[in-house]
C-alpha positions in Angstrom: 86.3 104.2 113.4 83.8 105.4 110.4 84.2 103.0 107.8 85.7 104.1 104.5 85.1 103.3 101.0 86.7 103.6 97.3 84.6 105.0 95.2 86.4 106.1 91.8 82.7 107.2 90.5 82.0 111.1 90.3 81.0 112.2 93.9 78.7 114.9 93.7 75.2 116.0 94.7 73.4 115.4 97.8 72.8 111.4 96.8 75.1 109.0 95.4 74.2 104.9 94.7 77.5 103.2 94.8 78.9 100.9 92.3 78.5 97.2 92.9 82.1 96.8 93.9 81.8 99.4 96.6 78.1 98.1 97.5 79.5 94.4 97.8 82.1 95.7 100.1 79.8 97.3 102.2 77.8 94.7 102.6 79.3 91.5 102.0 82.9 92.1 103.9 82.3 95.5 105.8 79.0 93.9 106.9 77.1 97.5 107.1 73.3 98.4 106.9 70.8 101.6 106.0 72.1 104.4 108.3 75.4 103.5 108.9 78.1 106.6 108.4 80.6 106.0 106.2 83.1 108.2 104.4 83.6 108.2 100.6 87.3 108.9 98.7 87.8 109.1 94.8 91.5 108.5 95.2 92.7 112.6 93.7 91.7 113.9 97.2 89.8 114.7 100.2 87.2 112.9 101.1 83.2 112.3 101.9 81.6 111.5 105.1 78.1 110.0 104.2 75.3 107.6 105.4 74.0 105.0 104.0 70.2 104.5 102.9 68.6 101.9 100.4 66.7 102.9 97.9 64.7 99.8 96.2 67.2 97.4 95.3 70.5 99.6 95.7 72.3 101.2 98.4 72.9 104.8 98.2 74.9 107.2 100.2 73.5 110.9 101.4 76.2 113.0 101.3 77.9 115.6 104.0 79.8 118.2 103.3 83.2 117.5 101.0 86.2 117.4 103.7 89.9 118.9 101.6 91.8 117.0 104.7 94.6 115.3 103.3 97.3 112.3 105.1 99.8 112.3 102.9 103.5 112.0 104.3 105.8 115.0 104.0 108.2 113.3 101.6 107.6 112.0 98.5 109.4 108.4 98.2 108.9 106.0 95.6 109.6 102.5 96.3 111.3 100.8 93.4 111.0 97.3 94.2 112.0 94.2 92.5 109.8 91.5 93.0 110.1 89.0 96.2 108.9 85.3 95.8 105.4 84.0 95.9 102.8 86.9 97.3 105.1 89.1 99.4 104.9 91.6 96.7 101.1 92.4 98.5 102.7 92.7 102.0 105.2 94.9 100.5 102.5 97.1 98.6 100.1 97.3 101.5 102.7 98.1 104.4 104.3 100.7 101.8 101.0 102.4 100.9 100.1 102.3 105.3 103.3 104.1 105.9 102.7 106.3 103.2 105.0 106.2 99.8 103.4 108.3 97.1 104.8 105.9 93.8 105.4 102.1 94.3 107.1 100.6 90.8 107.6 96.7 90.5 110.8 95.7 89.2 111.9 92.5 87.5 116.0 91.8 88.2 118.2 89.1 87.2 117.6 86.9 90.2 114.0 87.9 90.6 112.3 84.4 91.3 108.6 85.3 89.9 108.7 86.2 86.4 105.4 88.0 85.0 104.8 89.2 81.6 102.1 90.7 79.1 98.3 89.4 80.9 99.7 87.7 83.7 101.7 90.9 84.7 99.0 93.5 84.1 96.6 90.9 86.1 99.0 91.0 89.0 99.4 94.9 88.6 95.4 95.3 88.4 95.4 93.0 92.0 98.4 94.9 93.5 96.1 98.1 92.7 93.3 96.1 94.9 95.6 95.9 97.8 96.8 99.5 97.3 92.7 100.4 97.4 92.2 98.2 100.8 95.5 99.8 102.4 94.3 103.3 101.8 90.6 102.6 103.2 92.4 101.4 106.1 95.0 104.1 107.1 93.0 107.1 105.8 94.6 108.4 103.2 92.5 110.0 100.8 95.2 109.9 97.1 95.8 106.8 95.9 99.5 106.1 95.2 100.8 105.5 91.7 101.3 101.9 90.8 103.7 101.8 87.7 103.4 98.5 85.5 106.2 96.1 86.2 109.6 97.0 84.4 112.7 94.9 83.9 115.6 96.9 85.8 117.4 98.2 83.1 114.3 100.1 81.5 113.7 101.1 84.8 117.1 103.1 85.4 116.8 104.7 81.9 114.1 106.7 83.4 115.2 107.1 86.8 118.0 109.3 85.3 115.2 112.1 83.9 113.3 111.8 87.6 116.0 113.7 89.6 115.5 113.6 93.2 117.6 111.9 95.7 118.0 107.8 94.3 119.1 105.7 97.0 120.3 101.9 96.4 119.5 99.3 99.6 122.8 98.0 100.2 123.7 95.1 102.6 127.3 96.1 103.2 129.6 99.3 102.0 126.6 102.3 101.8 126.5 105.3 103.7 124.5 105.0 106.9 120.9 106.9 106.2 121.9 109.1 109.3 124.7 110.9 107.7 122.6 112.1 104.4 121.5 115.8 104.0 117.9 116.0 104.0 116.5 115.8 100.8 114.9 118.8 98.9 112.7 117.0 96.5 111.3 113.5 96.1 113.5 110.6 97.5 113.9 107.3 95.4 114.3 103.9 97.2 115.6 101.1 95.3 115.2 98.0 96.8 116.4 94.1 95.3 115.3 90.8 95.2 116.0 88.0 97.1 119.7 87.2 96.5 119.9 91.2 96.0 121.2 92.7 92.9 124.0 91.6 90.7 127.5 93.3 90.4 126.7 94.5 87.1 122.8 96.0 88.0 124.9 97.6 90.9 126.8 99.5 88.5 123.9 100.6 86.1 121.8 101.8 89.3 125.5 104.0 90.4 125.5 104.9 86.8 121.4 106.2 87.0 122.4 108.2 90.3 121.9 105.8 92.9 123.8 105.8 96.3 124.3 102.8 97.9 123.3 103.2 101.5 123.2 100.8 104.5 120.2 100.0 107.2 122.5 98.6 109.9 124.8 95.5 110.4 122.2 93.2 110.0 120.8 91.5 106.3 116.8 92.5 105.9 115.0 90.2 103.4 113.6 92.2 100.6 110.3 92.6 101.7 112.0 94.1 105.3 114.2 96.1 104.0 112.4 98.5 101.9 109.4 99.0 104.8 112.1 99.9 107.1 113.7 102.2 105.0 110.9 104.1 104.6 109.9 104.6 108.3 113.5 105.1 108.8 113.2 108.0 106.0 110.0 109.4 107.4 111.3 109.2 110.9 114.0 111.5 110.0 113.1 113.6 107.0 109.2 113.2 106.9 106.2 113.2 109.3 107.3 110.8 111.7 
């Protein structure tokens, strides 16, 4: 498999000398050399294929031919998550960006057991976005899903109401089985709580917002199961699966 790198720098020309981030990658982790193919993204699309060559002190790529070819799943889900206990959170971004969500927004609930706020959050966002990178160099996708900054519920569900789309609520016990939903003619909304789940009254203002409470089976999936198997269970039967 070609190697792939992140490069959010203009791609254009026959010649481009990547940014010390990507170089370091290349080098230091990737572990690649002068004429090794690689392929380039930018994150809004398509893709690169290139090889590498020094020149002097930096590493440069010579360019092929830009590629349109897109991997993006056929539904559009957002994964509305609120946030699991010490670093699950980057599990949860990395498997959801692999199988292919096109939003991911953090959520902070009333039994959330990390609380972030002002530079700790956005430091936390700005590593989530480093995991969302590393996922999409891995799996080939060529867009980079949106990472919204981390929102307490409440604000959250004010502006779920103006998204429209399907909004679905993970619930444990007394939601409709995913099975016996229509298939969804727009974007599809997965709400997802923390450990100890949501409380009654967050239940209510997520009904209130438009959510449905749905079930994934008998069984009680920790937080940072449950929303990974909802959406392969969504892509399986509405998406690309």
């Amino acid at each position: 498999m070609i190697p792939r790198l992140y490069c959010p720098q203009e791609i254009s020309g026959r010649h481009i000398v990547l940014a010390p981030e990507a170089e370091h990658h290349a080098l230091r982790v990737l572990r690649l050399r002068a004429g090794d193919d690689v392929i380039l993204f930018d994150g809004s699309g398509g893709e690169w294929p290139g090889r590498l060559r020094e020149e002097g002190r930096r590493l440069q790529v010579e360019l092929g031919a830009w590629n349109p070819i897109e991997r993006e799943a056929a539904l559009a889900v957002t994964l509305a998550q609120a946030l699991p206990s010490a670093d699950k959170m980057d599990w949860v971004v990395q498997k959801a960006v692999e199988l292919g969500v096109a939003r991911i927004q953090p959520l902070e609930a009333q039994r959330s057991v990390v609380r972030l706020a002002g530079e700790r959050a956005e430091k936390r966002r700005a590593h989530w976005q480093q995991v969302a990178i590393s996922a999409c160099e891995q799996c080939g996708r060529n867009v980079l899903p949106h990472l919204g900054p981390l929102l307490p519920l409440a604000s959250y569900l004010a502006q779920a109401v103006e998204q429209g789309g399907l909004r679905l609520l993970l619930a444990p016990a007394g939601g409709t089985r995913l099975a016996a939903l229509p298939r969804p003619t727009g974007p599809l909304t997965l709400l997802v709580g923390p450990e100890g789940g949501f409380d009654d009254g967050e239940k209510e203002a997520a009904r209130r917002a438009g959510f449905q409470p749905v079930t994934l089976g008998p069984r009680v999936l920790r937080t940072e199961t449950a929303g990974l198997a909802a959406i392969a269970a969504v892509l399986a039967l509405w998406g690309d699966f």
